[in-house]
N, C-alpha and C positions, 0 to 999 in steps of 0.2 A: 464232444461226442464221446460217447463212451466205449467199451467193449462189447454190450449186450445188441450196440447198434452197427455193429461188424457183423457177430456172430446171426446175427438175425436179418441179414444182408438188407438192411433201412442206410445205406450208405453209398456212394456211388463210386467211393476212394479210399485209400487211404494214403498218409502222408509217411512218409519216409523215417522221420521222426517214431512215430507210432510203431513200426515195423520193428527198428532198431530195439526201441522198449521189451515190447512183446520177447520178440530173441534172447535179450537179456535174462529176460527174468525166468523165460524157460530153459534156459543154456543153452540153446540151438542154433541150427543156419537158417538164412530164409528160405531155402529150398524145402525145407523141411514143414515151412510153414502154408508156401504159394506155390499154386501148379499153375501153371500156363496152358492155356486151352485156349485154339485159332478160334476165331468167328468164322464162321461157316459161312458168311453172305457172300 
């Protein structure tokens, strides 16, 4: 699965593995990358 299928929310997850990458390569935290937002039901 690639990146365009993240950015284009065609995904239902992502794997921990993937996140770490991501960070990496942009020198960030995950916080910087994922908000958290309750489900409302």
């Amino acid at each position: 699965m690639g990146l365009p299928n993240y950015i284009n929310e065609e995904t239902d997850g992502v794997k921990f593995d993937t996140l770490n990458r991501i960070c990496e390569v942009l020198d960030c935290e995950i916080q910087d990358i994922i908000e958290f937002i309750k489900d409302e039901k």
